[in-house]
N, C-alpha and C positions, 0 to 999 in steps of 0.2 A: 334073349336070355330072360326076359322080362316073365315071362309064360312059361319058362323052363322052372324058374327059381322065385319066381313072384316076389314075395317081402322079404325073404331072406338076405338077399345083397343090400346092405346101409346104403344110403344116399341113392339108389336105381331107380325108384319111384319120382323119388324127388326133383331128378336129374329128367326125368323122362317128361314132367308138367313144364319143368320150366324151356326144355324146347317146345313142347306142344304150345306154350306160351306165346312163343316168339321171342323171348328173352334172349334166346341164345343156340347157335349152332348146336345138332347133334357131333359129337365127334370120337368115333368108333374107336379109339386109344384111351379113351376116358373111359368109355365102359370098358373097355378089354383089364382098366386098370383095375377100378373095381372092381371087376370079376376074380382077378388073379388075388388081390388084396384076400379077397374071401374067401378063398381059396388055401389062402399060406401059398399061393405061389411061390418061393424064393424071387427076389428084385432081378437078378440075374440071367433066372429062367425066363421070366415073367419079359424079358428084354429081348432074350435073342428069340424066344414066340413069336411076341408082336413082329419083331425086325424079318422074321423069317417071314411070316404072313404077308408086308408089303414087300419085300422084296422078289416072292415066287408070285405076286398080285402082277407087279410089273413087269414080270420078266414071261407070263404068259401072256399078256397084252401085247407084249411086241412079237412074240410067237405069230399070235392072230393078224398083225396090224403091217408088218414089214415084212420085207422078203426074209424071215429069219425062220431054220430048221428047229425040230424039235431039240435035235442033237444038242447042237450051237445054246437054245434055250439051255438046258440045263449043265453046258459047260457055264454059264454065262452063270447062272443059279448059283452050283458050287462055287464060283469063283466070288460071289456077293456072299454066299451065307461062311465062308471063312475069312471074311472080314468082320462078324460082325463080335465075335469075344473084344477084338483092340478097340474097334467103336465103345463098344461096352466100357471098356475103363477110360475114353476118354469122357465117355460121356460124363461118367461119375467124379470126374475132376469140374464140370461145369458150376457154378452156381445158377441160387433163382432170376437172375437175370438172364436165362438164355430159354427159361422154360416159354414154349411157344415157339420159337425159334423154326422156323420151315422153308421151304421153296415155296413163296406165295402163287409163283406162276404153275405153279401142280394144283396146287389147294382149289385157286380159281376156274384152274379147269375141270379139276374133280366136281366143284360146282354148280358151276355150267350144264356138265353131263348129267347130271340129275332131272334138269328140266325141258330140256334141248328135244324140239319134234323128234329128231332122228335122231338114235344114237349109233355107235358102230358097232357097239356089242349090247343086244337087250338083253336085260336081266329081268 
């Protein structure tokens, strides 16, 4: 995005020294936020995006990964992205105590696969 939109997006520059720093993880929802922010995305839209994104992310990984059909994939798809409006207003009942909140054991593996010899899907 960075090379897409250069200094236009507030805080992208900023965000992008202090992982090249080491300060701190990149993490692809923070920019997608501030992208959408800069955008006028609507919060709403800007939610069932992202949510759509990881969820047809993980739902082609197991396409590739498991004896699972294309078909079945995207029964499996629809069946995740029509949950995700009720996610949506719970989520918005949350307070900041739940921001960060995740499956640490995905996060770690998503990590991992970053630097790992071998991976099962090169990107």
């Amino acid at each position: 995005m960075d090379k897409i939109y250069g200094d236009k997006v507030p805080h992208l520059k900023e965000y992008a020294k202090v992982i090249e720093d080491g300060k701190a993880y990149g993490n692809p929802a923070i920019v997608f936020s501030m992208f959408a922010h800069y955008k006028g995305v609507p919060l709403m839209d800007a939610f069932l995006m992202y949510g759509y994104s990881v969820v047809s992310t993980l739902v082609l990984n197991a396409v590739r990964a498991v004896p699972l059909g294309q078909r079945e994939g995207q029964v499996i798809l629809n069946d995740l992205i029509k949950l995700l409006k009720p996610l949506y207003k719970r989520v918005m009942k949350l307070d900041a105590t739940y921001l960060g909140a995740n499956a640490p054991g995905l996060e770690m593996a998503q990590i991992n696969h970053e630097t790992q010899e071998s991976r099962l899907f090169m990107s």
